[in-house]
N, C-alpha and C positions, 0 to 999 in steps of 0.2 A: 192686072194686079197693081195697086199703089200703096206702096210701101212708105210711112211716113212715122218721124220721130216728131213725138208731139210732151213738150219739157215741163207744160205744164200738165199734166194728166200724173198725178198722186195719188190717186186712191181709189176704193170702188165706186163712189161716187162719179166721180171722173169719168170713169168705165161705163157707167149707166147712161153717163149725157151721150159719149162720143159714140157709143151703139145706137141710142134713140139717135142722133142728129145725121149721121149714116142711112139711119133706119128710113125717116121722112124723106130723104131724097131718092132711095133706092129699096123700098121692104125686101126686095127678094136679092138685095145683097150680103154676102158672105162677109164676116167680121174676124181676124185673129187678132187678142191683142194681148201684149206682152209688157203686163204693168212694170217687172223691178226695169223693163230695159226701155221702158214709155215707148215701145215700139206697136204699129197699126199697118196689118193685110188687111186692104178691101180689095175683094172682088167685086167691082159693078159694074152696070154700063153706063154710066154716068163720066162725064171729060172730069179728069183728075183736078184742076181746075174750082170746077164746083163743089166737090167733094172737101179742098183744100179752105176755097172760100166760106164753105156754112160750117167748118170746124176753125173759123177763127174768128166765125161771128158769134159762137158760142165761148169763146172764151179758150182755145184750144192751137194757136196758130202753130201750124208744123214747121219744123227747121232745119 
């Protein structure tokens, strides 16, 4: 599980990229996410790493 606070992530929009950009490196990963507190559960098998990297190539860098 990678637990990350992500400060730019405001709105459902937001929500839609950082599920799709999850989604392309892992489809059968599990997503929670927690807009008022910009907080993100992924479950994948993917190194937290690359998960961190394609959500800050998206515009989304965790902190």
């Amino acid at each position: 599980m990678i637990e990350l606070t992500l400060k730019d992530m405001t709105c459902g929009h937001c929500v839609r990229t950082v599920t799709q950009t999850v989604q392309k490196l892992d489809p059968q990963a599990r997503i929670e996410i927690d807009l008022p507190a910009q907080r993100v559960k992924i479950e994948t098998q993917q190194p937290p790493e690359a998960v961190r990297q394609a959500l800050a190539e998206e515009g989304y860098p965790a902190s």
